[in-house]
MARTIKE-24785 format. One record per residue (C-alpha): residue in one letter; x, y, z. Coordinates in nm, 4 decimals. Each point is the difference from the previous one (the first is absolute). Layout:
! MARTIKE-24785
a; X; Y; Z
...
END
This chain:
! MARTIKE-24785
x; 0.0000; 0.0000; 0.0000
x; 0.1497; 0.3446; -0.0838
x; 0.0884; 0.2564; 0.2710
x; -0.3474; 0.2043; -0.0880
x; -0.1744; -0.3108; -0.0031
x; 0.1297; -0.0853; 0.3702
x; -0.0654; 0.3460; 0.1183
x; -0.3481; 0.0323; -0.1428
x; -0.0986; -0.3886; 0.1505
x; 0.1157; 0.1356; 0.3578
x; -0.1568; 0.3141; 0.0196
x; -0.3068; -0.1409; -0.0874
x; -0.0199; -0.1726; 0.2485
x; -0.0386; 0.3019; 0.2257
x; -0.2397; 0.2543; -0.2118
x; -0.1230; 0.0294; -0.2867
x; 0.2255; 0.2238; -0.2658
x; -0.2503; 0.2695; -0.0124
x; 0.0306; 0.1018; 0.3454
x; 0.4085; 0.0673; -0.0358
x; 0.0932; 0.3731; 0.0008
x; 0.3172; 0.0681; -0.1247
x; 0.3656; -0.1638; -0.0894
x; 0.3232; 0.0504; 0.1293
x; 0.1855; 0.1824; -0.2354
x; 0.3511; 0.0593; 0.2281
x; 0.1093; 0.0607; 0.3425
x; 0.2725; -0.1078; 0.2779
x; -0.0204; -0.2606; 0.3059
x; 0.1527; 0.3242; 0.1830
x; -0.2666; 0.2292; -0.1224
x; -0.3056; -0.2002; -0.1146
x; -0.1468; -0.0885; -0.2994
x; -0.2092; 0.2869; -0.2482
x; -0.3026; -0.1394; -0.1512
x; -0.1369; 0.1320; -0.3016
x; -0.3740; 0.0011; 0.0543
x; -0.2417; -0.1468; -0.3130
x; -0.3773; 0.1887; 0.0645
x; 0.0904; 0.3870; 0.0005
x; -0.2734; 0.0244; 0.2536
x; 0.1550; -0.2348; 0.2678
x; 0.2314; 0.2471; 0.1603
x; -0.3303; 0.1778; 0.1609
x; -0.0852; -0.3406; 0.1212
x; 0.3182; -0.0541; 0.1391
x; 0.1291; 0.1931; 0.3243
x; 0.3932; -0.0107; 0.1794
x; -0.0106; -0.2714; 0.2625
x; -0.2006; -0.2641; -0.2051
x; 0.0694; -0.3413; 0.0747
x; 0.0482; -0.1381; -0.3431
x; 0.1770; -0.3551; -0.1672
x; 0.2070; -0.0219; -0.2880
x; -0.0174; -0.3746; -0.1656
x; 0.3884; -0.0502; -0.1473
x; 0.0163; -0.3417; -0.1969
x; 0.0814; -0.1987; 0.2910
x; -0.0457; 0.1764; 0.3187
x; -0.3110; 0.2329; 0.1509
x; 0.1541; 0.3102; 0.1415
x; -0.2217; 0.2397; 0.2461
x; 0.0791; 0.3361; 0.0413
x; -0.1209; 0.3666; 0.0550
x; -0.0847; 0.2842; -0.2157
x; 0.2784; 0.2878; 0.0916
x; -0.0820; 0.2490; -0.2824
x; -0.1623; 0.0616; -0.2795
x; 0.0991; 0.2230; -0.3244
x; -0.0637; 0.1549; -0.3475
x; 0.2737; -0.0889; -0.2785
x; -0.0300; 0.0591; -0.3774
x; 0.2100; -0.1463; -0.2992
x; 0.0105; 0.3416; -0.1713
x; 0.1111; 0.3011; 0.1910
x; -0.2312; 0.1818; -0.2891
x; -0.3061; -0.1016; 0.1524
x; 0.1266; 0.2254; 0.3667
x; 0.0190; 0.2614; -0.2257
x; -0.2452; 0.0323; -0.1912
x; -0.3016; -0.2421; 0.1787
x; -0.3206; -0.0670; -0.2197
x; -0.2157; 0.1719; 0.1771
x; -0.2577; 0.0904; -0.2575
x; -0.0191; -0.2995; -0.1584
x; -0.1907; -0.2716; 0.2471
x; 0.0698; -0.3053; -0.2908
x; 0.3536; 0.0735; -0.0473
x; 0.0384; 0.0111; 0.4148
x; -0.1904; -0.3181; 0.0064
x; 0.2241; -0.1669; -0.2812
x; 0.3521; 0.1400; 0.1780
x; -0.1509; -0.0567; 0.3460
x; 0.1831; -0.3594; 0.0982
x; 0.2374; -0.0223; -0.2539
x; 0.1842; 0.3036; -0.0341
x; -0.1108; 0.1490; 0.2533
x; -0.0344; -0.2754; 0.3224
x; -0.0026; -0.0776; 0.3443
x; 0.2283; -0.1819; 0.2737
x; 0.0311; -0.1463; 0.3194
x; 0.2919; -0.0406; 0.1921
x; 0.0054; -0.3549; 0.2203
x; 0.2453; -0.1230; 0.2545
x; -0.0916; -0.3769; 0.0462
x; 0.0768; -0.1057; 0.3596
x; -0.0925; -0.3479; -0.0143
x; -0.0021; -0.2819; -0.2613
x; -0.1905; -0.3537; -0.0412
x; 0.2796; -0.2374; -0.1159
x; -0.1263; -0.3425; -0.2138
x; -0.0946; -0.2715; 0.2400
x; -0.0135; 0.2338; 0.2679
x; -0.3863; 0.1206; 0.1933
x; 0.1913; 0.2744; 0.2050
x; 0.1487; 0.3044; -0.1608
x; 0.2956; 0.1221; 0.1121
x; 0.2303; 0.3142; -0.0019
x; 0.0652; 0.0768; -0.3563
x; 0.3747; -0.0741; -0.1181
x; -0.0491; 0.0622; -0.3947
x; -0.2284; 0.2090; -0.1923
x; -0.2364; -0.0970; -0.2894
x; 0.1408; -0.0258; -0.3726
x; -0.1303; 0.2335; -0.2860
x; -0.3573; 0.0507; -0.0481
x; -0.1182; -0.1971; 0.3206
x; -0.3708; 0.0926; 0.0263
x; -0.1279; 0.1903; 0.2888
x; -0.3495; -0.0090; 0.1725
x; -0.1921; 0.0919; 0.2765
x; 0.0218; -0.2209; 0.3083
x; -0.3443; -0.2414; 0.0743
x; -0.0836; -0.1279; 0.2916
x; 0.2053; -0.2736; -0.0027
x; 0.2998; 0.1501; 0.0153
x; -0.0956; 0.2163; 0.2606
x; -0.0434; -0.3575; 0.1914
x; 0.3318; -0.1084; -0.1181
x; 0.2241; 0.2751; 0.0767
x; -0.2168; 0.1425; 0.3016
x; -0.1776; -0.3479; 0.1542
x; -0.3131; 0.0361; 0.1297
x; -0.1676; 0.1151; 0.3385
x; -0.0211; -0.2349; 0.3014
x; 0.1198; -0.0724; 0.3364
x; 0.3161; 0.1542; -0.0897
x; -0.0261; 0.2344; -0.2464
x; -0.2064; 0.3252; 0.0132
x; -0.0552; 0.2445; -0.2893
x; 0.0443; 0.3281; 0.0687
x; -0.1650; 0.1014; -0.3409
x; -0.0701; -0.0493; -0.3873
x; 0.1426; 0.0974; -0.2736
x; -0.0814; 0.3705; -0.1319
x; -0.2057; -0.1099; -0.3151
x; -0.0768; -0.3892; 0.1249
x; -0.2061; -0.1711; 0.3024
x; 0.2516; -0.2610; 0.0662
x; 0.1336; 0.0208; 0.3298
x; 0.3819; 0.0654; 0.0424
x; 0.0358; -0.2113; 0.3029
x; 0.3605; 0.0284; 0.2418
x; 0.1615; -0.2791; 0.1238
x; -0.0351; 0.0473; 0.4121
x; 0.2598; -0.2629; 0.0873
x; 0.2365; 0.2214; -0.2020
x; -0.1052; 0.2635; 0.1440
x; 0.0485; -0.0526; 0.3803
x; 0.3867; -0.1219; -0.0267
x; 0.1122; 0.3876; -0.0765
x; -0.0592; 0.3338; 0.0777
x; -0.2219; 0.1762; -0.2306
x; -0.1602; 0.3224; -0.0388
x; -0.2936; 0.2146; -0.1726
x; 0.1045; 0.3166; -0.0958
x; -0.2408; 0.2937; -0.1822
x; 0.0111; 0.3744; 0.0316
x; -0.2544; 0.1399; 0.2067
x; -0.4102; -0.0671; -0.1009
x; 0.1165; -0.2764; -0.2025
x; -0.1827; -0.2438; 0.1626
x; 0.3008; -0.1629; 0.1997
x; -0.2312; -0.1026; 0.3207
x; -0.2144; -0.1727; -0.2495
x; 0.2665; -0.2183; -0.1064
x; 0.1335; -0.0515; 0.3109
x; -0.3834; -0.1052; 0.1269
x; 0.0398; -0.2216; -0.2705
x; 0.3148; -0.1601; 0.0555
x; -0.0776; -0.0395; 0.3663
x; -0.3535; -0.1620; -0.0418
x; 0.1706; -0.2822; -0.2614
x; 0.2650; -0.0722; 0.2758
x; -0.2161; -0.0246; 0.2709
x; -0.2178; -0.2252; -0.2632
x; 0.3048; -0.2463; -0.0490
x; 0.0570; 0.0015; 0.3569
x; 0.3578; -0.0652; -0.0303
x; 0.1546; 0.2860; 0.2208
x; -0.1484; 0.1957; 0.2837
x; 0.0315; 0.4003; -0.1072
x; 0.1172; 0.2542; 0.2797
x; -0.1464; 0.3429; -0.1401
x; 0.1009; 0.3532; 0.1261
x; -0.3027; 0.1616; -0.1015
x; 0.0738; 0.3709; 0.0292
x; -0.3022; 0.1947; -0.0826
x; -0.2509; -0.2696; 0.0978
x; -0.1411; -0.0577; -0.3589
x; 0.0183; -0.4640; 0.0007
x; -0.1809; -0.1184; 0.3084
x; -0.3132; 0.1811; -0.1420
x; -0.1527; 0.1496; -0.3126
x; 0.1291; 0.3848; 0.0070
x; -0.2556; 0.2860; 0.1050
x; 0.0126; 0.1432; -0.3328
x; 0.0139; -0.3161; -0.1679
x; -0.2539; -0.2388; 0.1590
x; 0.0362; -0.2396; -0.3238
x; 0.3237; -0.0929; 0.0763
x; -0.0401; -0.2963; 0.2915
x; 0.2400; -0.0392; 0.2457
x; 0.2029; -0.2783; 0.1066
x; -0.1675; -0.0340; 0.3518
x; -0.3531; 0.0329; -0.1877
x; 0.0625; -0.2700; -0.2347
x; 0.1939; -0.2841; 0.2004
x; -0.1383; 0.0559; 0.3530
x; 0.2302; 0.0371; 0.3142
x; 0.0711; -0.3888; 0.0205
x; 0.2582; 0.1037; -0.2928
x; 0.0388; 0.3539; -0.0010
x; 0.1310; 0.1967; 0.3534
x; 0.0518; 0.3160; 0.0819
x; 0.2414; 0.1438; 0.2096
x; -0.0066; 0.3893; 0.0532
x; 0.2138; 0.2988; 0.1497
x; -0.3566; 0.1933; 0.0963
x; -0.2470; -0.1774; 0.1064
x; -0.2238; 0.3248; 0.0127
x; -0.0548; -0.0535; -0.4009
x; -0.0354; -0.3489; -0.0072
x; -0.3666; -0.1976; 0.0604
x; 0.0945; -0.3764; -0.0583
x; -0.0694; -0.1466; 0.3612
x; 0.2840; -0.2304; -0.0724
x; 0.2573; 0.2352; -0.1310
x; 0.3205; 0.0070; 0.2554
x; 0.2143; 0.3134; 0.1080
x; 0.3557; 0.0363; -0.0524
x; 0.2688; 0.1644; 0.2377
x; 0.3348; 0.0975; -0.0783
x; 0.2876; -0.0141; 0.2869
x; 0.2223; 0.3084; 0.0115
x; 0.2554; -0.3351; 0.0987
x; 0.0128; -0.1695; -0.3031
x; 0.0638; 0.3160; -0.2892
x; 0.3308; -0.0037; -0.0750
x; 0.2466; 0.2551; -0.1762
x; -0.0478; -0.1589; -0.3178
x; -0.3929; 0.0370; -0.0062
x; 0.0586; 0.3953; 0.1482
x; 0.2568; 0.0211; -0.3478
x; -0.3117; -0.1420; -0.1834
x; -0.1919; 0.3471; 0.1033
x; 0.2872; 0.2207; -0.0679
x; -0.1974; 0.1929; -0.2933
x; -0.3236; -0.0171; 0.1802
x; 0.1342; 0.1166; 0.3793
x; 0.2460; 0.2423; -0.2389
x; 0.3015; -0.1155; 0.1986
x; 0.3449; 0.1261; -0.0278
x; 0.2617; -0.2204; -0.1534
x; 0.2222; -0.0706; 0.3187
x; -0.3105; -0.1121; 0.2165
x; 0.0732; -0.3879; -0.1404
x; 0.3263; 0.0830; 0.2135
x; -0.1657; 0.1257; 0.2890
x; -0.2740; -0.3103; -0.0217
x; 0.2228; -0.2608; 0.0111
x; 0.2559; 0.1317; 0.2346
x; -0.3198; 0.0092; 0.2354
x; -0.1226; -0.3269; -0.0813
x; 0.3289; -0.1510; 0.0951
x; 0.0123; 0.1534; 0.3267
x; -0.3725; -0.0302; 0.1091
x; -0.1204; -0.3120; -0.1835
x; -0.3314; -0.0521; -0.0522
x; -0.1515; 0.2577; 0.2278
x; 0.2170; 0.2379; -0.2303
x; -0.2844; 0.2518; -0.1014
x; -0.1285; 0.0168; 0.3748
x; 0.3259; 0.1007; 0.1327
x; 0.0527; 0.2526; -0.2495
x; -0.3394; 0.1256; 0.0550
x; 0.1155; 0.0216; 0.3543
x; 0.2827; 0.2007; -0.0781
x; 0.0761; 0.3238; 0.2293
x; 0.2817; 0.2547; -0.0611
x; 0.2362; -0.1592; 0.2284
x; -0.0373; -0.3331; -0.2011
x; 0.0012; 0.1138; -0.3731
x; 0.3249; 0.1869; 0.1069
x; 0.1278; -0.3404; 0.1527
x; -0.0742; -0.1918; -0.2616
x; 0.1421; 0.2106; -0.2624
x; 0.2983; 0.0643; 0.1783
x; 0.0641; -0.3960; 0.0161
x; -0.1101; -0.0644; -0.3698
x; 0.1196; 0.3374; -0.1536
x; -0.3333; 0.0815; -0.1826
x; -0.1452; 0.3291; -0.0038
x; -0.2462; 0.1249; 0.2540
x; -0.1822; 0.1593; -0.3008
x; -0.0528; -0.3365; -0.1391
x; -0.0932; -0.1711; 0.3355
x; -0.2770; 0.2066; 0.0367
x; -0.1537; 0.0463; -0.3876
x; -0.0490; -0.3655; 0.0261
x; -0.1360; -0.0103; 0.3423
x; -0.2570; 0.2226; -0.1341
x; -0.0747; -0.2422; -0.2897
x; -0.0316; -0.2809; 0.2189
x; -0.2772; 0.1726; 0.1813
x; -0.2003; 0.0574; -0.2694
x; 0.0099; -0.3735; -0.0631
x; -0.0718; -0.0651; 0.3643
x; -0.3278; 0.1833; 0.0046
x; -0.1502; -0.2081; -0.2636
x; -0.2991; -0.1554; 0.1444
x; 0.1070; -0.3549; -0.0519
x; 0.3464; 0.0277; 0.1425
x; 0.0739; -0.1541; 0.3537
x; 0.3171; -0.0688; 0.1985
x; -0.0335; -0.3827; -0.0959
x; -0.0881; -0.1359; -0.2588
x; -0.3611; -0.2436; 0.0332
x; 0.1898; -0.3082; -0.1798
x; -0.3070; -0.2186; 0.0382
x; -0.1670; 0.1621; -0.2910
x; 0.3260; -0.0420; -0.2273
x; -0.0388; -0.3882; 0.1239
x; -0.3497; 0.0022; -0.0929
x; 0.0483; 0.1274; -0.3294
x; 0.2392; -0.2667; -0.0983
x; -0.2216; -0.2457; 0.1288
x; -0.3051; 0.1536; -0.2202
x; 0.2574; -0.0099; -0.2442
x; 0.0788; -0.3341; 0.0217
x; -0.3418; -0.1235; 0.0161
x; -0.0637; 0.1259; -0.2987
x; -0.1588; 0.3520; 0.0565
x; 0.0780; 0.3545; -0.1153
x; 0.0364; 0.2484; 0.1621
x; -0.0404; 0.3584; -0.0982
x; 0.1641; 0.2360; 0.1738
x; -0.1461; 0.3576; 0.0229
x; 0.0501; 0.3304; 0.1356
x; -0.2686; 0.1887; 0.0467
x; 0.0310; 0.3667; 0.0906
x; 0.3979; -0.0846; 0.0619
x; 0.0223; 0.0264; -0.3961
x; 0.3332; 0.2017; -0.0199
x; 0.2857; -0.0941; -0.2185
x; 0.1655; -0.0147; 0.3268
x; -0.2399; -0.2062; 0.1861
x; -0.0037; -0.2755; -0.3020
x; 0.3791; -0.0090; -0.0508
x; 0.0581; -0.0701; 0.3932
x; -0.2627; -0.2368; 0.0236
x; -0.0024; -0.1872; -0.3349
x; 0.4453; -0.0329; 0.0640
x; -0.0338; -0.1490; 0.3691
x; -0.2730; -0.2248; -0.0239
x; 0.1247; -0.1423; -0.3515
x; 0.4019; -0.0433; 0.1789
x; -0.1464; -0.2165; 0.2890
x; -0.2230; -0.1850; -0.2057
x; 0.3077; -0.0442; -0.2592
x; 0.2351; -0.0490; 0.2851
x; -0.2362; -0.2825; 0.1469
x; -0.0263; -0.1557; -0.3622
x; 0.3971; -0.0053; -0.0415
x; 0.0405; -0.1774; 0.3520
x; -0.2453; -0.2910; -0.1256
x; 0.1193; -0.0595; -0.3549
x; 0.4029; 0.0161; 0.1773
x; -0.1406; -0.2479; 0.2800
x; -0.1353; -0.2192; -0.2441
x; 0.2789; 0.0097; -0.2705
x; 0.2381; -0.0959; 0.3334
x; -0.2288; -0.3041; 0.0861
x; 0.0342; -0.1542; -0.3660
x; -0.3347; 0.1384; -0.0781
x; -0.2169; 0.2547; -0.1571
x; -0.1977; 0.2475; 0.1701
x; -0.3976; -0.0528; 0.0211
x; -0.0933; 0.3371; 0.0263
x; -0.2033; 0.1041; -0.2692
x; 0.1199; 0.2140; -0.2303
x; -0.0938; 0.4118; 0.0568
x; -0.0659; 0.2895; -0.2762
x; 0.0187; 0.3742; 0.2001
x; -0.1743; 0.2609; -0.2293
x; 0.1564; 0.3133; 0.0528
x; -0.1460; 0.3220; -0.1585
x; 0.1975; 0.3534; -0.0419
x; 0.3131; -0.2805; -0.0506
x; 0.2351; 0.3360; -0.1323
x; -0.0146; 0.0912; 0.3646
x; 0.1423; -0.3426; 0.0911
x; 0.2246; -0.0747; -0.2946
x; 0.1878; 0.3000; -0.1161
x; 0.3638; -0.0562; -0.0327
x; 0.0826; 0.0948; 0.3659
x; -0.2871; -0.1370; 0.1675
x; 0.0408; -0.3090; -0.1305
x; 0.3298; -0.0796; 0.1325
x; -0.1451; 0.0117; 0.3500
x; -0.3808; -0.0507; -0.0453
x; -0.1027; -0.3675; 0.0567
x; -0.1457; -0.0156; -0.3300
x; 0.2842; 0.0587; -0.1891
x; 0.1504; -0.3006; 0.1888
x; -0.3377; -0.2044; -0.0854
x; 0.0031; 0.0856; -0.3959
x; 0.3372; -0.1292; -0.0678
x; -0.0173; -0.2805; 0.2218
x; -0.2784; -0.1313; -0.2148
x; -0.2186; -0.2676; 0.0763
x; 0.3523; -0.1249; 0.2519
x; -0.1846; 0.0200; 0.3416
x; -0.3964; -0.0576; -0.1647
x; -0.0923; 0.4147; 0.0063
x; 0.0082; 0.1869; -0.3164
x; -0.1431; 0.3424; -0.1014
x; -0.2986; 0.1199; -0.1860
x; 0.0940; 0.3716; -0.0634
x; -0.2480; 0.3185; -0.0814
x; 0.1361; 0.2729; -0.1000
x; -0.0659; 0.3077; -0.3107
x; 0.3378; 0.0967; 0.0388
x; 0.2252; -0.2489; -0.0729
x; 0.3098; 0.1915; -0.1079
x; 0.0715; 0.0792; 0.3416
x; 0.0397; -0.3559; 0.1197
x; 0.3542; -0.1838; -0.0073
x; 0.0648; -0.1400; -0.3529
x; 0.1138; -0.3044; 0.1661
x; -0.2963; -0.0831; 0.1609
x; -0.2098; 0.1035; -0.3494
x; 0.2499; -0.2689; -0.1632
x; -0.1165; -0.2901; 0.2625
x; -0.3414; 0.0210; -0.0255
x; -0.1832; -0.3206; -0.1588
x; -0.2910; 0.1548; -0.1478
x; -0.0929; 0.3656; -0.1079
x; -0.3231; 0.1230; -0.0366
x; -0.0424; 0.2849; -0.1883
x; -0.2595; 0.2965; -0.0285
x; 0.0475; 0.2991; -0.1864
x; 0.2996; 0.2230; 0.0566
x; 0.0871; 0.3550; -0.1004
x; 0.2865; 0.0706; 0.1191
x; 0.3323; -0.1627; -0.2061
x; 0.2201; -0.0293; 0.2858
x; -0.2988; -0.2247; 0.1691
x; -0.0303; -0.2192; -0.3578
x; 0.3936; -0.0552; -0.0224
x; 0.0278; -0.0707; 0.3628
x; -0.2913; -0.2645; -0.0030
x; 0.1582; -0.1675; -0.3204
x; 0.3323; -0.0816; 0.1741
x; 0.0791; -0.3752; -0.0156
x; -0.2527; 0.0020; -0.2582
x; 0.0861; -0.1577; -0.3357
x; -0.1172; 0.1960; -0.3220
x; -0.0543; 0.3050; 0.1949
x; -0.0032; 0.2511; -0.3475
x; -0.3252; -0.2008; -0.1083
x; -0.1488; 0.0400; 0.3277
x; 0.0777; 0.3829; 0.0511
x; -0.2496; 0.1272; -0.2477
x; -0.2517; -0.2443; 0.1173
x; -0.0245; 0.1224; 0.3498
x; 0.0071; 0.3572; -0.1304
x; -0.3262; -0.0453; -0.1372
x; -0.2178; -0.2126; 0.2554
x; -0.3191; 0.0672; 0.0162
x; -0.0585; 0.2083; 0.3556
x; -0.1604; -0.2107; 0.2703
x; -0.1061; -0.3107; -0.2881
x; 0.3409; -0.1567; -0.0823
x; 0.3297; -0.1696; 0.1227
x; 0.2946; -0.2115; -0.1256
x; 0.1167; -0.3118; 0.2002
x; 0.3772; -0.0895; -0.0483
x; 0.1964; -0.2562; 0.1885
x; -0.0145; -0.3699; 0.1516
x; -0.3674; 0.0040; 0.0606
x; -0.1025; -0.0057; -0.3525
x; 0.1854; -0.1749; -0.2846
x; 0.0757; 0.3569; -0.2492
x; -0.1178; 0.3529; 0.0845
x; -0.3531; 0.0547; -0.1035
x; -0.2047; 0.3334; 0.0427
x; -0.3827; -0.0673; 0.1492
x; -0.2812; 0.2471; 0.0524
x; -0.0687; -0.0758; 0.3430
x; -0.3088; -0.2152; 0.1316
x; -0.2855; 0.2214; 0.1682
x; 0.0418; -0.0049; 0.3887
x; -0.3479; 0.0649; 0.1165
x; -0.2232; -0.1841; 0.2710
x; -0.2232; -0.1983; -0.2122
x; 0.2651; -0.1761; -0.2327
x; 0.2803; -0.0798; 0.2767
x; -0.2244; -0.1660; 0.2146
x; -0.1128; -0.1733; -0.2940
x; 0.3540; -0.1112; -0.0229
x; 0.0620; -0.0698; 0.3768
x; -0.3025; -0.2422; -0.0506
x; 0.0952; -0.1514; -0.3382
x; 0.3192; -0.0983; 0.1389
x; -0.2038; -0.1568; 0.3040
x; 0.1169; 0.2093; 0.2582
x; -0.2839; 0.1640; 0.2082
x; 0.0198; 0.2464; 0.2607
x; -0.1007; -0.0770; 0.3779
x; -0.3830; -0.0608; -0.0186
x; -0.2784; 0.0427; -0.2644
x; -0.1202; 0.3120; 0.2017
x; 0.3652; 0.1556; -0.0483
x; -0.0561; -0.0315; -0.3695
x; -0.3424; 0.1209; -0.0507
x; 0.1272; 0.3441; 0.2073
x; 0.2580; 0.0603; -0.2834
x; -0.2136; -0.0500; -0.3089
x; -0.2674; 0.2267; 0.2288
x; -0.2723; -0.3256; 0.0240
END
């Protein structure tokens, strides 16, 4: 059988030959493939981000639209177009004057093979090009169950683009999205299919009280609590004036356990002076633990002793004694810390329920740095101990593995904070001791590039700002097709997915998060929340 003739039998086995839209007339592995297109009218059809296949004469490559263009084969035609003439436009329009698609395939079907995998080679001459159907969706993508959630569908399609959640939970990950693009959507989203798989318990620093319930302003959007009951969803706040759940628990802070490194965490927001790291730890090391107190404590007589037996300034002594009484009239800080509620959240945690943490009327930048950094370093700290115990015993550790969502991340993650922040530590150690990250942030050229390059999974809403695209492309492969693609987003309606939880990067349009179709999902999956009664409140029986 002739090359054509071998090409032409193994297409057809995919689609029919009308449905192909275009050939591939040249291009580079390096750069992707250009695709002349056949129907003049198909580049309206088509958008940047399609998911698209290209059927070469013995492989199935799968790839994504990164641009699209206007090319002629006489420069004459630029100059002088035929406007007035709508038959000689129709008879130059796709052949003289014509259409094209630029395609980087990122995964291939090889003969004999059901799985694709990362493309090696490109397609010869010619290959044909085509929209992708359903079944490759399936192929590439899998389909929803137990373990894999779809976030949303393709922009043009109804085929859900599900992510792999096993994938998922063994990195750090984030969801990044200028601001009103729809990032606490996603992250709903995200959280819902986790809690779904029920794989990993989720620790959630909820800073402006928006997941335990549906918003005031946006009663469509259920919350966490509302949809899977307190037997799986807790809440733990910092004020219990603004918080109604009779089972919702209180959390104190013990002037005792902050240390120098969490007051260095604050530096920006307690506008500290750079030598007070200095003064911290020289006071740390002479007090201990009751450090702060002492300080607090301080008369004349004693900042003049110390400093004359450490050689730090008075002037410094005292600026950060006045800091560290700002942060010891915060209403949840004590002398000692109540460690029975840190116990009980790793044992919720363990059990298998998540907790959301919020904050109430305590909703500074301050308040949720402070709080979100201690309780996550104990809990981490606590975490480490087990997996080390175990690995020392011959064995694994059984606790189960933890994902701590942390909104406003920049504040955590900038290059200086996240030398000393606990998270910093967390997203490079991976998945090492069983906690990993699930970042939130619209600004994400502020955090550490390092930490960008470790994250598993991206998801991405629209951004505006080019130093926030290029910084959420690092690690990312084939980040000059992507660039343009994020640039153009549709506000509050689309995202791209890149990483380990999905097999290529794919752009959806987001699935709607309102009352009536999550529960809808909750129950198709055959979870249910804690009674019937529960139910019939939400849908407002």
């Amino acid at each position: 059988m002739s090359l054509d003739g071998q090409h032409n039998a193994h297409v057809t086995d995919h689609v029919s030959d009308n449905a192909f839209l275009g050939v591939v007339t040249d291009g580079r592995f390096s750069q992707g493939l250009r695709v002349r297109l056949l129907d003049p009218a198909a580049v309206e059809r088509l958008r940047v981000g399609s998911f698209v296949v290209i059927e070469g004469i013995e492989r199935r490559y799968f790839g994504m639209i990164t641009d699209l263009s206007l090319d002629t084969t006489d420069a004459a035609l630029l100059a002088d177009p035929p406007i007035r003439s709508p038959f000689l436009s129709r008879i130059v329009r796709g052949t003289h004057a014509y259409a094209t698609a630029e395609i980087r395939p990122s995964l291939v079907l090889e003969p004999e093979s059901d799985q694709p995998q990362p493309a090696r080679s490109i397609p010869p001459h010619f290959a044909r090009l085509r929209q992708a159907t359903a079944d490759d969706f399936a192929l590439v993508f899998g389909q929803e169950d137990s373990t894999h959630f779809a976030l949303g569908t393709p922009p043009a399609m109804e085929i859900p683009v599900p992510l792999d959640l096993a994938e998922l939970v063994k990195r750090s990950n984030g969801v990044f999205g200028q601001s009103g693009s729809g990032k606490s959507v996603l992250t709903r989203l995200l959280l819902v299919g986790l809690v779904l798989a029920d794989q990993v318990s989720i620790l959630l620093f909820d800073m402006h009280n928006e997941y335990a319930r549906a918003p005031t302003d946006q009663p469509e959007l259920v919350g966490l609590l509302e949809l899977f009951g307190p037997s799986r969803v807790q809440i733990y706040t910092l004020d219990d004036r603004t918080e109604r759940s009779a089972s919702a628990r209180t959390i104190q802070i013990g002037l005792d356990q902050i240390e120098p490194d969490d007051i260095e965490l604050l530096a920006e927001e307690l506008n500290l002076n750079p030598t007070f790291a200095t003064v911290a730890h020289h006071l740390r090391a002479r007090y201990g633990p009751q450090w702060i107190r002492q300080t607090l404590e301080f008369d004349t007589e004693a900042v003049k002793e110390f400093c004359a037996s450490t050689g730090v300034a008075e002037a410094s002594v005292n600026a950060l004694r006045a800091k560290l009484d700002r942060l010891a009239k915060r209403p949840y800080i004590c002398e000692t810390l109540d460690t029975s509620v840190i116990d009980e959240i790793i044992g919720k945690l363990q059990r298998g329920t998540h907790i959301i943490v919020q904050f109430g009327r305590c909703d500074s930048f301050l308040d949720y740095m402070l709080v979100a950094n201690l309780l996550t370093r104990r809990i981490h700290d606590r975490y480490t101990e087990d997996v080390l115990e175990a690995q020392q015993a011959g064995g694994q550790s059984n606790l189960r593995p933890l994902v701590i969502v942390l909104e406003e991340a920049h504040k955590f993650l900038t290059p200086e904070a996240a030398r000393q922040s606990i998270f910093g530590t967390i997203a490079r150690e991976m998945r090492k001791y069983r906690v990993t990250l699930l970042i939130v942030d619209q600004r994400p050229s502020s955090i550490d590039r390092e930490i960008l390059s470790q994250l598993g999974t991206k998801v991405i809403g629209p951004l505006s700002d080019q130093h926030d695209i290029e910084a959420v492309l690092t690690g990312v492969a084939d980040r000059s097709g992507l660039r343009s693609l994020l640039a153009n987003l549709s506000p509050r309606q689309e995202c791209v997915i890149v990483g380990h939880a999905v097999r290529m990067p794919v752009a959806i349009r987001t699935r709607q998060y309102r009352r009536e179709e999550i529960l809808a999902l909750v129950r198709g999956r055959g979870k249910t929340m804690d009674d019937e009664r529960h139910l019939r409140l939400l849908l407002g029986q």
